[in-house]
C-alpha positions as CSV (number, residue, x, y, z in Angstrom):
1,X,-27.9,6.3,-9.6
2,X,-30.0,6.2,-6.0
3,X,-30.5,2.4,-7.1
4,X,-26.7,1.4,-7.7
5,X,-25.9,3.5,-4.1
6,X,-28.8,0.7,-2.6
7,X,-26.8,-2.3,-4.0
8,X,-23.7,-1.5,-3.9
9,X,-24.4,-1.2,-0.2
10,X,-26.1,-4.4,-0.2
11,X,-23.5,-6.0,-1.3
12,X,-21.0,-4.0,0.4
13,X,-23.1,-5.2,3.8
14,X,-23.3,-9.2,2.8
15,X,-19.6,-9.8,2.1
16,X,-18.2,-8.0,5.2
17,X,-21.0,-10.4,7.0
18,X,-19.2,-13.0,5.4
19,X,-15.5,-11.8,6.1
20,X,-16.6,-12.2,10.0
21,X,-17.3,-15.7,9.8
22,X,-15.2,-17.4,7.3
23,X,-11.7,-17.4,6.2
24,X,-11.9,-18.0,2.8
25,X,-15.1,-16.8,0.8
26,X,-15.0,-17.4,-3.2
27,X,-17.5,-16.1,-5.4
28,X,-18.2,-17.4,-8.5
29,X,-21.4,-16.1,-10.5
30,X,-22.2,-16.5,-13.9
31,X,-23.7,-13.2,-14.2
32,X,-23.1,-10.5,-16.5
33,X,-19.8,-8.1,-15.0
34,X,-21.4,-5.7,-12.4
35,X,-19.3,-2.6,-11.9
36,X,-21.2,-2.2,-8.9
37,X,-20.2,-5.5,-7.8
38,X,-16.6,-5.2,-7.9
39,X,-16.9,-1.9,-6.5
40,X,-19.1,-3.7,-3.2
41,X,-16.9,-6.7,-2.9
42,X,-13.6,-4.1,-2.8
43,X,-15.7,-1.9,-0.1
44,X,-16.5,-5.0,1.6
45,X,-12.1,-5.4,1.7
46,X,-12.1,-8.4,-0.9
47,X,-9.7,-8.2,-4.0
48,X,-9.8,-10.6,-6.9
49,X,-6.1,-12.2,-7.3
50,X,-4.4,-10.1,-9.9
51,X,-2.3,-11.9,-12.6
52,X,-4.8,-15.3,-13.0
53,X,-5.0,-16.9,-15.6
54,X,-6.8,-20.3,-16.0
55,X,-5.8,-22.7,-18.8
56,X,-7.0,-26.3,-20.1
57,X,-3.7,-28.3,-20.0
58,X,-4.5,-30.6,-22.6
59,X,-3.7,-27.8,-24.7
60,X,-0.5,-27.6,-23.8
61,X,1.2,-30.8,-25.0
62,X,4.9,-29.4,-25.1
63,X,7.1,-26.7,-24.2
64,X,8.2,-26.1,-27.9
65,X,4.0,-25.1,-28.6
66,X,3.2,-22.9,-25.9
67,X,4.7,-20.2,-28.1
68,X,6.6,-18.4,-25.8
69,X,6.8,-14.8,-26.9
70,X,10.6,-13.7,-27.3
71,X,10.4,-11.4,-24.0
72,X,9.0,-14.3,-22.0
73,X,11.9,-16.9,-23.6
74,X,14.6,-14.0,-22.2
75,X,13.2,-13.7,-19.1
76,X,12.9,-17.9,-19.1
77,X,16.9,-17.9,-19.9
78,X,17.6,-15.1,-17.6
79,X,16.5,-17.3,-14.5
80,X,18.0,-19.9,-16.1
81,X,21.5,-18.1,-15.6
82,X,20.4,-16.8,-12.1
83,X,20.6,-20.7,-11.3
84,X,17.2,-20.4,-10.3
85,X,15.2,-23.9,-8.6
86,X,11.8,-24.2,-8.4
87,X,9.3,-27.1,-6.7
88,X,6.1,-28.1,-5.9
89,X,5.9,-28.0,-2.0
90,X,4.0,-31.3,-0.6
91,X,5.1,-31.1,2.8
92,X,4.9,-27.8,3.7
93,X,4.7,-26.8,7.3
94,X,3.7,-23.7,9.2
95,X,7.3,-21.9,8.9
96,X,7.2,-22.3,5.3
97,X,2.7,-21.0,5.5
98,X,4.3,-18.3,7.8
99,X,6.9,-17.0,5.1
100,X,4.5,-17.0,2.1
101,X,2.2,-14.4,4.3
102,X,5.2,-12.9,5.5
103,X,6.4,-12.2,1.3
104,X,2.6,-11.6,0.4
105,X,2.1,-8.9,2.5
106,X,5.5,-7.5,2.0
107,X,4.5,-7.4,-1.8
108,X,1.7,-6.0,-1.3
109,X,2.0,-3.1,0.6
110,X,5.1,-2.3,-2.4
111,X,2.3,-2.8,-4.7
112,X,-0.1,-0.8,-3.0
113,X,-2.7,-3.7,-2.6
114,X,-5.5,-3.5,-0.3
115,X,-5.4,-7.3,0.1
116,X,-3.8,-9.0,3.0
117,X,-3.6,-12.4,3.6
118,X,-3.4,-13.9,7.3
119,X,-1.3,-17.3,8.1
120,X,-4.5,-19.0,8.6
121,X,-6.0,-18.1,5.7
122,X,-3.1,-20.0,3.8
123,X,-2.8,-22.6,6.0
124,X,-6.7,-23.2,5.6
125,X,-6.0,-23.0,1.6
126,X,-3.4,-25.4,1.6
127,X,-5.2,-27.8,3.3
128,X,-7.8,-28.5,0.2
129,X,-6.0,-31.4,-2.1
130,X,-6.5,-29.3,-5.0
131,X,-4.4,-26.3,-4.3
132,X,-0.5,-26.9,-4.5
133,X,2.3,-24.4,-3.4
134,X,5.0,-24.0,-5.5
135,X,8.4,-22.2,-4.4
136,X,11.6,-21.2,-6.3
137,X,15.2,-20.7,-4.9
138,X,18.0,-18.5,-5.8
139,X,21.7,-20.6,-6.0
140,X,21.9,-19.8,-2.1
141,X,18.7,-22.0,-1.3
142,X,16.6,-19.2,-0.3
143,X,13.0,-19.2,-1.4
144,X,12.3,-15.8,-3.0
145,X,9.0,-17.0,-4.5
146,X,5.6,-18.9,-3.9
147,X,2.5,-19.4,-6.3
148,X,-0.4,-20.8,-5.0
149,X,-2.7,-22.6,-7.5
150,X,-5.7,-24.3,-8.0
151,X,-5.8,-27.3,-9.7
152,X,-8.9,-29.2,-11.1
153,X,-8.7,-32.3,-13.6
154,X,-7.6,-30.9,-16.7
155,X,-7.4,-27.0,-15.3
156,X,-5.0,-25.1,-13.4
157,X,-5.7,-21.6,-11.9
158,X,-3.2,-18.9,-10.6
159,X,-4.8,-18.0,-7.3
160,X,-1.7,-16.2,-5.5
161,X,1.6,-15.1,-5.9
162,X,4.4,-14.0,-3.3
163,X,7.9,-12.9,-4.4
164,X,11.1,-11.4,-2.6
165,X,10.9,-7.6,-3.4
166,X,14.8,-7.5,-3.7
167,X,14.6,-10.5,-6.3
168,X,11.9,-9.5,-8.9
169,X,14.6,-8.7,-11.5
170,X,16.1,-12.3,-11.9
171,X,12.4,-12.9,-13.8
172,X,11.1,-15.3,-11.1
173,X,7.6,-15.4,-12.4
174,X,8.3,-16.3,-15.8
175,X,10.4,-19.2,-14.6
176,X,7.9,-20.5,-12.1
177,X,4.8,-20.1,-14.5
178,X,6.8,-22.1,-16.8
179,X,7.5,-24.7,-14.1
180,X,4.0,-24.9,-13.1
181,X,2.9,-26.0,-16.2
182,X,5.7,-28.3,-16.9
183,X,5.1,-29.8,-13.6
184,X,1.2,-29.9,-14.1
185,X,1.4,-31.3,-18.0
186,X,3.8,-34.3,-16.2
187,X,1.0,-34.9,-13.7
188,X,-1.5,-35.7,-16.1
């Protein structure tokens, strides 16, 4: 136990190093999960984006074989009838950065997240060619959604998600997950 305390700490100590002189840190390690690893980097006041998933698109050929469980087609068609709009945001500017903080944070105090996100950290983000903002609308051409993903030849990863608080009951997610892989499968 007096070992794992020692680590822990290590840890803990390395990544708030880090947090003081970059914006962005990722860490990816091969190792075998370390409880005492997650429970460092979350000391340290890094969280893991919750809700990834990561998926090889040339699996996904078509709508009709994703297999779309019967909750998630409801949810689809309930968008659908909230005449819902979604995109993929190539000119973004730093009203637009400014809002997704704004709705991240927003979300995740509701949530009860320990993970902020800062405009520079976005902006900073956005700026590598492989991540791509997404948005959706509601019929009053209000965005009430981002995702923020990571995309990589034939691989797309969720990395963050901001939604309107007031909105989450139109099923916003559902619709723009489903866009995002429509959009990414078109892309090649």
């Amino acid at each position: 136990a007096k070992r794992n305390k020692i680590l822990e700490k290590q840890i803990t100590n390395f990544y708030k190093e880090l947090s003081h002189q970059y914006d962005i840190v990722e860490s990816n390690s091969t190792t075998t999960y370390s409880p005492n690893f997650e429970i460092a980097i979350r000391k340290a006041g890094y969280k893991r984006p919750l809700g990834s998933f990561s998926t090889p698109l040339t699996i996904q050929t078509s709508i009709e074989k994703r297999h779309y469980s019967s909750d998630w087609k409801r949810n689809i068609r309930k968008a659908h009838e909230s005449q819902l709009t979604a995109d993929a945001m190539h000119d973004w500017d730093d009203g637009i950065v400014y809002r997704f903080t704004e709705m991240y944070n927003k979300m995740a105090e509701f949530k009860g997240f320990g993970h902020h996100v800062t405009f520079y950290q976005i902006k900073k983000l956005l700026s590598d060619q492989h991540f791509q903002l997404f948005s959706v609308k509601n019929n009053e051409n209000k965005i009430i959604a981002f995702r923020i993903v990571y995309i990589f030849k034939d691989f797309i990863t969720d990395v963050y998600a901001a939604n309107d608080i007031s909105d989450r009951k139109i099923s916003v997610n559902h619709f723009l997950i489903d866009y995002i892989l429509n959009y990414s499968q078109n892309q090649g």
